[in-house]
Structures are given as structure tokens and as C-alpha cells.
N, C-alpha and C positions, 0 to 999 in steps of 0.2 A: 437391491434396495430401491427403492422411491421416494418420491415426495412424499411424507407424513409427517405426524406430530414429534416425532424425534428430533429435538431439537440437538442444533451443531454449536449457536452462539447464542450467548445471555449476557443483555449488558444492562448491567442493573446500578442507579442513580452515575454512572459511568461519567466523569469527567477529568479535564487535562485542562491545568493553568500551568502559564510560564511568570517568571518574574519580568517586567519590563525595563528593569535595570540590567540587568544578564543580559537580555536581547538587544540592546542598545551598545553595551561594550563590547559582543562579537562585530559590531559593525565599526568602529573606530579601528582606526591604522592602528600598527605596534607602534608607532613613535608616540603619538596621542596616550596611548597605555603605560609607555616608559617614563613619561611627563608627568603622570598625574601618578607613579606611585612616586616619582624621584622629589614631585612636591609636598605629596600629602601619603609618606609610608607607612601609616598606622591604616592607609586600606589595606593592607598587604593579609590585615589581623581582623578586616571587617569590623574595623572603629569606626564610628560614625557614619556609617553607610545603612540608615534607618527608612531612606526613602523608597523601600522596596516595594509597588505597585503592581499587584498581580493579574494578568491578563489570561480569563478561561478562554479558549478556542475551543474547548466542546465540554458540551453538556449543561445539566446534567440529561443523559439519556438514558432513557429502562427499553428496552426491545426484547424482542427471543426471534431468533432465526432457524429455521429449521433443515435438516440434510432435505439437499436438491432442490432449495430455493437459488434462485440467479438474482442476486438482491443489486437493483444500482446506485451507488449514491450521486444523490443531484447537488447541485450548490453552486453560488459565481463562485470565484479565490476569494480564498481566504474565509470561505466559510466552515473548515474543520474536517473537511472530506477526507485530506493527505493526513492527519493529524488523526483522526477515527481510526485509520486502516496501519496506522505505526503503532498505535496503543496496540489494536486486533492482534499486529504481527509482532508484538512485544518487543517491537525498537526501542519503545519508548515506556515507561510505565505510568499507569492512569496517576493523578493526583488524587484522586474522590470514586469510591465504590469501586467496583470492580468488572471485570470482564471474564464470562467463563466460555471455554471452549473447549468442544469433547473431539477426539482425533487430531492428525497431525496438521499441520499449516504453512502453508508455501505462498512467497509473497513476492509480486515483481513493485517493487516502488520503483523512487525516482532512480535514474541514474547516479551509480555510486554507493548504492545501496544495498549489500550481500555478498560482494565478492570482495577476494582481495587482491589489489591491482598486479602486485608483483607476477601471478601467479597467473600463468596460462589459460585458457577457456579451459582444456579438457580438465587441467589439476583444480579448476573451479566445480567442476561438473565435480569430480569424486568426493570436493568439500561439502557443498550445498547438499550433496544424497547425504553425507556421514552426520551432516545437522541435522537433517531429516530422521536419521536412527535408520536408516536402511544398510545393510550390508554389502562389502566393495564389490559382491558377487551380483547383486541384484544392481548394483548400476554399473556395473559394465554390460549387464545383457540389453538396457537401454540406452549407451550411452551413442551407439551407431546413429539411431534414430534419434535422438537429442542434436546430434550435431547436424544431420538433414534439416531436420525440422528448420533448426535456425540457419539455415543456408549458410554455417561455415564450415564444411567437414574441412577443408584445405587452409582455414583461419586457427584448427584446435591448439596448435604449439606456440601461437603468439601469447604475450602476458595480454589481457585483458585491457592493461591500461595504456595501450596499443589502438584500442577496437575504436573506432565511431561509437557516438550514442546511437545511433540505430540497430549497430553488430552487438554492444551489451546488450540492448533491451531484449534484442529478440534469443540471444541466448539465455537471458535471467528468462524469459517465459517458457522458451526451451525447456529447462530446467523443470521449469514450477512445474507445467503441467504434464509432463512423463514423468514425475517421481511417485504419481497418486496419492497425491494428499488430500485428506479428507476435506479440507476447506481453503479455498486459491482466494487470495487477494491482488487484485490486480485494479494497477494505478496509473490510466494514460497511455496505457501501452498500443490502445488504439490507434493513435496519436502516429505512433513511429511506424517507417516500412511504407511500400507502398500499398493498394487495395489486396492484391493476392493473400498476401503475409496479413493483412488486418481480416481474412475472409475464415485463414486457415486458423487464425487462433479463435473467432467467434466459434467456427465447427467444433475446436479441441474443447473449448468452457461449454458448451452442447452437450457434447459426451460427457463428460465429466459430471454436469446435473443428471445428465438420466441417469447415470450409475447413483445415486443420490449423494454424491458431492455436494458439497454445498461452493458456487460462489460470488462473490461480492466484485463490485467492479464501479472504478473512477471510471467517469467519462465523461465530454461533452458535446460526442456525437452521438443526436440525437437520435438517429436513426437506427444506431445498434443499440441502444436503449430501449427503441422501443420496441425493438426487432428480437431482444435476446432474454431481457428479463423479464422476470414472473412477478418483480415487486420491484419498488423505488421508494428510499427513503430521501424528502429534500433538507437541506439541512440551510438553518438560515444563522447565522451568528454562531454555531455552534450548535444550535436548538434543532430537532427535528419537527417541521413543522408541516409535514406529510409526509404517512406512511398508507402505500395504496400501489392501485393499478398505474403501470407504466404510463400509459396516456394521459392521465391527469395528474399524476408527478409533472408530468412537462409541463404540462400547463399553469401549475401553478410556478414552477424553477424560470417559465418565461414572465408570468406575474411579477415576481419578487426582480427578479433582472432588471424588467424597467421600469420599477420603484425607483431600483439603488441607481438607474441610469438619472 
């Protein structure tokens, strides 16, 4: 396979609002929470709780992405980039239109995100393949190399919730991208590890487009940006407000920066 018109993802009038009531009350202590039901317990039954104010973080966006595009999203925080690639990776589900995608999909988000803590690297590795719908045969014949890859073969019998953020991250990428999924979402992972580890995973998302993979990638080093992908959506408020060649993505994600600076 290669790059052509076969398209991997279609996100059509695609958007994610949250309530800003909801997001204000994860931020308040449990005392603050025990107070305000122990004074006013008819919120318990969402009486009177009318002031609900809803905040989109993305969209509405229409795109189509196609197998063995290396697509990057640009944007400062908080403008919908983590939020796009949870909806893609179905953490999360859209509010508004919909999001299609043909083949399987493997996602490194943030830390904390895929595995489950109790549970070992290696007993994570046979979880993440059996999500994937792969068989325990086929990941064990990868699983040697999954644990190289992420420089813990001597870390697999620890639980996870043991590891540094930099030992998750590079095993959740580990994972993603020897299981061969048709479309890798990857979120910052650039970020963790030193140059080697950040060299070996540009190579690993390389391979994976030319076989026509399709994938998508947070970043805000610009340099593998412009170095790795074939296309850059920037996203500004939520809104895609450039879809184009990598080098003028930047330029415009450096525009819009120091605007908002």
C-alpha cells in the first residue's frame, strides 16, 4: 500500500463540547462537594442546577485523511489538539457529527492513559494487543521486540504504576506501534526520553506511512514536524484554521502564538 485516495479518517461537522459546570466541580476538594450537597441536597437529583454553560473545544471540523498521510496537528494548549486525538481514539465520544475510521487504531496519549496500573508492563502488552483484536499468538511473537524497543526488557514484571512517565510513555509507543495498526495516534511522546528514543520512534512512524499507515501526531517540536509530516492541520480555538504543507503550518501556529502572546 501507499499514499492514495483511500481514505483512513473522515471527520465530518466533528465536534466536542463539555459542560463548564462539570469541569469546575472536578476541580473543587471533596470537602467543598460534601458542603454543598449537605447544604443544598436536592443537587444530589439535579434540582436547580439550570446554569449549565457549554464549552466546545473542537470543531465543528469536516476533513478526510488518507492511509500513509503523516498528518501533524499544530495549536498552543488548549486549543483541541489532545481533545481531537481522544475523540479519533474513542476515549472520549464526539458531541456533534461524527468521526469515521476504516482499520484498526493505536493511541499513545497522555500518561495514564491505556493501561491498567495494577497490572505489569508485559500483562499490559497482552491487554493493549487483545484490544487491538490480535491473537495471544501474534503478540507474543512481538512481544521480545516490544520490550527492546522500549528499553525495559528487565522492567516487564513490574506493575506499570511503578514505571516513571518516561518508562510508560515509551512502552504505550512500544506497544502502538509493533501491534500494526492501521492508524497511530500519538500525543507528545516526542516530548519524553532522550534524542535516541525520540530518533527511533520518528523511524518506527516512517515505516509505518510507507507501508500506508496512516499517522497523526501532537507535537511542538518543530523540527519533526517539519522533518516527518506530509500535512499539518493548525487548530485554533478548536477551528482548523490551516490545512496544508508543513512549512506553512508553522508559520502560521508561529502567527497565531504571538497573537495570543
Amino acid at each position: 500500500m501507499c499514499c492514495d485516495d483511500t481514505w483512513r479518517i473522515k471527520l465530518l461537522e466533528l465536534e466536542k463540547s463539555y459542560d463548564r459546570s462539570r469541569l469546575a466541580a472536578w476541580q473543587t476538594s471533596m470537602r467543598e462537594q460534601l458542603a454543598r450537597v449537605v447544604l443544598r441536597p436536592w443537587t444530589l437529583l439535579g434540582i436547580g442546577s439550570g446554569n449549565s454553560e457549554q464549552f466546545r473545544a473542537v470543531g465543528p471540523i469536516t476533513a478526510t485523511i488518507s492511509a500513509g498521510e503523516r498528518i501533524g496537528l499544530l495549536g498552543h494548549n488548549g486549543s483541541g489538539k489532545s481533545t481531537l486525538l481522544r475523540v479519533l481514539a474513542q476515549v472520549t465520544p464526539p458531541s456533534a457529527g461524527r468521526a469515521e475510521i476504516r482499520g484498526r487504531v493505536a493511541s499513545v496519549l497522555e500518561v495514564g492513559t491505556g493501561f491498567h496500573p495494577e497490572l505489569t508492563g508485559a500483562e499490559n502488552v497482552y491487554l493493549s494487543g487483545a484490544a487491538l483484536g490480535l491473537r495471544r499468538s501474534m503478540i507474543a511473537e512481538r512481544y521480545q521486540e516490544i520490550a527492546a524497543f522500549a528499553e525495559l526488557s528487565d522492567k516487564m514484571d513490574i506493575p506499570v504504576k511503578r514505571y516513571s512517565s518516561g518508562m510508560y510513555v515509551r512502552l504505550a509507543f512500544a506497544i502502538a506501534a509493533h501491534l500494526d495498526p492501521d492508524v497511530l495516534l500519538i500525543d507528545e511522546v516526542l516530548a519524553v526520553g532522550d534524542e535516541g528514543f525520540r530518533s527511533k520512534c520518528l523511524q518506527r512512524m516512517e515505516a509505518h506511512a510507507t507501508d500506508g499507515r496512516t499517522v497523526v501526531l501532537v507535537s511542538h517540536d518543530m523540527e519533526a514536524i517539519r522533518n516527518f509530516c506530509t500535512r499539518c492541520l493548525v487548530l485554533e480555538a478548536g477551528m482548523v484554521v490551516f490545512d496544508g504543507a508543513p512549512f506553512e503550518a508553522i508559520e502560521c501556529y508561529r502567527k497565531h502564538r504571538i497573537q495570543e502572546e
